[in-house]
N, C-alpha and C positions, 0 to 999 in steps of 0.2 A: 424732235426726239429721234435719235439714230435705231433704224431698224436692227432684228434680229440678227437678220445678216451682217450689216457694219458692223454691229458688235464683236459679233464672229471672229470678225478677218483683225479687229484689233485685239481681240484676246489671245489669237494665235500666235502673233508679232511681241506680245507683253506678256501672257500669263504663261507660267511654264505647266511644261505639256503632263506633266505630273500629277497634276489636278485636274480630275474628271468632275461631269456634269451629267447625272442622268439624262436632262434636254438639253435641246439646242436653241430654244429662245430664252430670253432675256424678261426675266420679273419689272414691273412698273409700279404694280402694287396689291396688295394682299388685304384682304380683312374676315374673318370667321372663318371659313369653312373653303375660300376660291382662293387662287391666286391669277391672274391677271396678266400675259405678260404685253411688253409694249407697242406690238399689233396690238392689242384690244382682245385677245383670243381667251378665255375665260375658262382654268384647270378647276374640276373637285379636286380638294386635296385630301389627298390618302395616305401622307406621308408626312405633313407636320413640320417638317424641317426634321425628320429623324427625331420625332419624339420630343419637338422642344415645343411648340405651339400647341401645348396644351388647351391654354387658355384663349386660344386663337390669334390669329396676328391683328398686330397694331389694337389690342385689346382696349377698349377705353380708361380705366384706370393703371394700366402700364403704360400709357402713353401722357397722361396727368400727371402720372409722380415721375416719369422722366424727365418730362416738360420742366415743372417745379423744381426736382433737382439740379439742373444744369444750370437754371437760372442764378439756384443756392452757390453752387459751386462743384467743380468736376471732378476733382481729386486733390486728395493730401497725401496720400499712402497710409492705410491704417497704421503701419508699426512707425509713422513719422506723427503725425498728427490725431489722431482717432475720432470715431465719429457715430451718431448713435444708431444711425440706419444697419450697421454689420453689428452691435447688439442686438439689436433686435429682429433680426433676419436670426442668427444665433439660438436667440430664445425660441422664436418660432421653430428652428429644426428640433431644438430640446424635446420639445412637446408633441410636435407630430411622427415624429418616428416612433417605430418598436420599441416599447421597454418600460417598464415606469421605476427604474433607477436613473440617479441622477447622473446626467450629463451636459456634455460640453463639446463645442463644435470652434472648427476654425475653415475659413473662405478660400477659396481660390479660381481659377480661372476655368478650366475644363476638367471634363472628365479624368482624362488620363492623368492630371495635376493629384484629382482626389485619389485616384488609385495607387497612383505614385506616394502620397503622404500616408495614407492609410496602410502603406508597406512599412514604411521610415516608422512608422507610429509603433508597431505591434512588433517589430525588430527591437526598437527602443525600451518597450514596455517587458520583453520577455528574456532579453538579452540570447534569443535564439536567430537562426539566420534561413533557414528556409521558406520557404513560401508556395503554398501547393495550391494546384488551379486545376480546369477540368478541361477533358477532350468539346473542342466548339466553342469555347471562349471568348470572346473578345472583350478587351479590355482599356484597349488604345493603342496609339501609336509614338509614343516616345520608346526610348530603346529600352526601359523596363517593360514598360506594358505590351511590348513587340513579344516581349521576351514571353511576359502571359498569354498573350493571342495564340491560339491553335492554329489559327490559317495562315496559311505562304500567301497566298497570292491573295491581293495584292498586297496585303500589308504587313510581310515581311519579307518579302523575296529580296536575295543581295543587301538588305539592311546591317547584317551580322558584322562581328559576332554579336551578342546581346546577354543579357546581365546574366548570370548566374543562380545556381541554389534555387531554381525553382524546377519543380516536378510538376507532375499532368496525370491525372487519374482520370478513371471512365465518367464518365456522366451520367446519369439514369436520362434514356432517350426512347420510350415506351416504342414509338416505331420501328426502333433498328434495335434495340436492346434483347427482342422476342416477349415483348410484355414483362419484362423484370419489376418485382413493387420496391417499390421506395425501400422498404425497407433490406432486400437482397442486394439494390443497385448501391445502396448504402456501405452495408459491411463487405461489397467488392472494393470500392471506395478506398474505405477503412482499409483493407487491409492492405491494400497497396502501400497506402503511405507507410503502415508500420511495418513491412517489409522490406519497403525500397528507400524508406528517407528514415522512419523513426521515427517516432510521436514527440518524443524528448526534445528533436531536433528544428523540431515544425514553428515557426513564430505563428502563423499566420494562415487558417484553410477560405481562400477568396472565390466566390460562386456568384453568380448571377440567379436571382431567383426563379427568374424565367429568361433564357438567354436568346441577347438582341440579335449579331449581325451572324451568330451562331444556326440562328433557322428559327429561333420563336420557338425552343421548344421547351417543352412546359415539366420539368420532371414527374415522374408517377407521385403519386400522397404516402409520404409519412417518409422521403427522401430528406426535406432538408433538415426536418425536425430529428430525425437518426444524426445526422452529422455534426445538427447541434450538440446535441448529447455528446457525441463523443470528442467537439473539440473543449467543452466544456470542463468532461473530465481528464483531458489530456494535456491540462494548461495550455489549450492553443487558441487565440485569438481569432473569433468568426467574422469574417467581413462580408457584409452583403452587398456586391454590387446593383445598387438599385438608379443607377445611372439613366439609364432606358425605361424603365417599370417604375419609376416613380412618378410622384405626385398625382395620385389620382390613376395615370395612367390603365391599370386594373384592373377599375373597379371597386379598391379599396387603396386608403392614399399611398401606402407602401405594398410591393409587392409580399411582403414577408409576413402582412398584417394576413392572409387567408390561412396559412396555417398557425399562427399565433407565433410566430421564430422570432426571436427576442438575438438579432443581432448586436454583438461586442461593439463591431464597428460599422456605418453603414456608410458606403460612398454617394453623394448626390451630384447633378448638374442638369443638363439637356430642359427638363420641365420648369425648372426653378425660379426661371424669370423671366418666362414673356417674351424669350428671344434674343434678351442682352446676355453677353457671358459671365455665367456664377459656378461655384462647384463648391460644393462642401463635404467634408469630412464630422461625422454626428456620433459620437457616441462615450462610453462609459468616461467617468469622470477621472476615476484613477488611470483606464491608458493614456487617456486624451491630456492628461496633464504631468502624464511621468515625462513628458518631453520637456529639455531643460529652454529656458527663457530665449528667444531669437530662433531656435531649431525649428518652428512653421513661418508661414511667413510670403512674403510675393510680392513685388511694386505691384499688381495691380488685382492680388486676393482682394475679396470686397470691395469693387471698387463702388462707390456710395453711389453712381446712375444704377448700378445692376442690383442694389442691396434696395434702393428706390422700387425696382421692377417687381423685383422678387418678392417685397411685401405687398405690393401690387397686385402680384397675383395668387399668393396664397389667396388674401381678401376674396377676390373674385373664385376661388376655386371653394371657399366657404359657402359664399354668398350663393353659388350657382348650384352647390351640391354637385361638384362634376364626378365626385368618384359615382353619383347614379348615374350619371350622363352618360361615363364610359361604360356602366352595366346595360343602362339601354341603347346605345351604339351596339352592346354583342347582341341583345337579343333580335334587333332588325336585322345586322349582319350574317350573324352563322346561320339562320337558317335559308339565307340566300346563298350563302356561301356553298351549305350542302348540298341544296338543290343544283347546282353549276360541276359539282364535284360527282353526282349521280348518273348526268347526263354526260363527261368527262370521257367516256370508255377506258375506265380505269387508267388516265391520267392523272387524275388527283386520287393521291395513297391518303392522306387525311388533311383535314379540315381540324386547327388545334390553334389555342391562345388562350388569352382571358380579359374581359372589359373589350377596351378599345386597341388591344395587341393582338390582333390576328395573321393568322396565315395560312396557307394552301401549300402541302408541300406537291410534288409534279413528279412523275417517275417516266420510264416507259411507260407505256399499253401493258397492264396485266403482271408487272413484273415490278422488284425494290430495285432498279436500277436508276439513278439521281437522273432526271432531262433537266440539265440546264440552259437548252439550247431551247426547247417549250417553254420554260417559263420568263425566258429574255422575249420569244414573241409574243408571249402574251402582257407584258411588264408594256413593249412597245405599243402596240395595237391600242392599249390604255390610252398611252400618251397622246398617240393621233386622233384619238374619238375626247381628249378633253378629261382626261382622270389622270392624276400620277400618283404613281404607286413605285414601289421600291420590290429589289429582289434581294436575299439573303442565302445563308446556310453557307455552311462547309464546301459542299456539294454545290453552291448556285442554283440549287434549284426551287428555293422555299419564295414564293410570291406574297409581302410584309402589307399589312396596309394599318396605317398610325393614323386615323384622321383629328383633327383639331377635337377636345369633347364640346366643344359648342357648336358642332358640323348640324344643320337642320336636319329633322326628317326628310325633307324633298331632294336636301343634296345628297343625302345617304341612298335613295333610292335610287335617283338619276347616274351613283356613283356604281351600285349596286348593278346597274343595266347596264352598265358600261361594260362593265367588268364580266357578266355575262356572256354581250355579243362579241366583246375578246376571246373569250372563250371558244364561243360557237365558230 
């Protein structure tokens, strides 16, 4: 097997330089809570693959109904041939998302696909063309979703120009906002749009419930419930990007389910299936079907190994009860987290998340100014003692940790000590 190094020197020569890698060695193999790379060197993982190892990697029945699918067959293209695994992946978002009206959901490949349909959706359904997003966003990286993303670097710098008709209001962001409550950070919100776009004009208001590469921040209570209200009375289409905060993730299976917000339309992918690529678009049955026949759609939406997966791991997220797993992952974690944050000298301004989505954000010593030159050494120092962990925010300086929810108590702890003497 070729060292980390060989790897290295051929990735350099073949993969373009455009694509970054938190580490520099080389994965061999992964199961729960570690990942392994091909020295034998053994990471806590704190980072999931960005939220997708929910259910942990190479889970045993995602790797069964892989198995058995392939063997069945690998693809027909749902809109050529159909098949029953994308109904019934389908059914199962019906039901576990927000809402108890009826809906309907359609498949696709990544995130930014869902974000991208669920624009096309609520444009279609309202014959309106705007689309309003919040400051810290992230949404993806095709040239619409660029277009949604708050941040330049890296993921829109020199990409431009990028799509149109979409606006950007404030966020409720309790740290930098001066403690604003949900409901002031709200009607700041509100009135933007109906000042600067016009409620008439608005297809679509698209939020992340607790936003991912944005810093993990968690709006103030009774934020998104206000904006429901008012896109509801404003005929404007709610999307909840639960991209990152889904399935379980939480604490509860949806991010939306803790304050009861009965999103219009919700985006899904990253948790969904075990690590193979899915993404779905879930929601009301009149938008989801005002689109005319051929208008959703993809060679490789649904494709039946990832619809295999996906039912795969819903199961297991049943079977395991993972949204408690992710509620007990926060209670072992944040009060490790505080305590690291105490002893900081006011380097860590707070300690914020929910379930198994947390984070540290990093300032100066004593002061709200972003370090993200601290929280990149501290992100490293992980890596070389055997933890990885990811960094976020606007700013660079929010330190994310996503672990698998079937990480053990010992690995959370060992992960937890890690994470510490980084610190120290």
């Amino acid at each position: 097997m070729a060292s980390s190094e060989e790897l290295h020197k051929r990735r350099q020569a073949a993969v373009a330089r455009g694509v970054g890698s938190v580490v520099d060695s080389y994965v061999d193999h992964a199961s729960g809570g570690t990942v392994t790379d091909v020295e034998g060197r053994e990471w806590i993982d704190f980072a999931a693959g960005i939220a997708v190892t929910n259910v942990g990697n190479s889970a045993p029945r995602v790797v069964e109904a892989v198995r058995a699918q392939v063997e069945r067959f690998t693809h027909t293209c749902f809109m050529v041939a159909p098949y029953e695994s994308y109904v019934a992946v389908c059914e199962q978002l019906n039901t576990l998302t927000p809402g108890s009206f009826e809906k309907r959901s359609a498949l696709f490949n990544s995130g930014a696909e869902a974000v991208e349909n669920a624009v096309k959706i609520a444009r279609h359904a309202t014959g309106r063309p705007a689309v309003v997003v919040f400051d810290h966003a992230y949404h993806g990286r095709t040239n619409l979703t660029m277009a949604l993303t708050a941040k330049n670097m890296p993921y829109k710098h020199r990409f431009g120009p990028f799509a149109g008709e979409v606006y950007r209001v404030p966020m409720s962001y309790p740290l930098r906002d001066g403690g604003l409550s949900g409901a002031k950070a709200a009607a700041r919100a509100i009135e933007t749009v109906e000042k600067q776009v016009g409620a008439e004009n608005v297809a679509a208001l698209l939020i992340e419930p607790i936003q991912g590469e944005g810093g993990f921040v968690v709006p103030a209570p009774g934020f998104l419930p206000a904006l429901r209200e008012w896109a509801t009375a404003a005929g404007v289409v709610f999307v909840a990007d639960e991209i990152q905060t889904g399935f379980c993730r939480t604490g509860d299976w949806f991010a939306c389910d803790h304050e009861g917000v009965e999103p219009d339309l919700v985006t899904l992918a990253k948790g969904i299936a075990g690590g193979l690529p899915l993404a779905a678009v879930t929601g009301r049955a009149e938008l989801m079907d005002a689109v005319h026949v051929g208008g959703l759609g993809g060679t490789y939406g649904g494709s039946p190994i990832a619809c295999a997966a996906a039912l795969a791991s819903i199961e297991t997220m049943h079977e395991l009860d993972l949204a408690a797993a992710a509620r007990r992952i926060e209670s072992v974690l944040v009060p490790r987290l505080r305590a690291i944050a105490e002893r900081s000298g006011g380097r860590v301004a707070e300690v914020r998340g929910r379930g198994a989505m947390l984070a540290m954000e990093l300032v100066q010593p004593g002061t709200s100014t972003p370090d993200p030159v601290g929280t990149a050494a501290v992100s490293a120092a992980c890596h070389r003692a055997g933890l990885l962990t990811l960094t976020c925010g606007t700013y660079g300086n929010v330190l994310r940790l996503l672990p698998p929810l079937v990480i053990s108590d010992d690995e959370l702890a060992r992960g937890a000590d890690i994470l510490a003497a980084a610190f120290d």
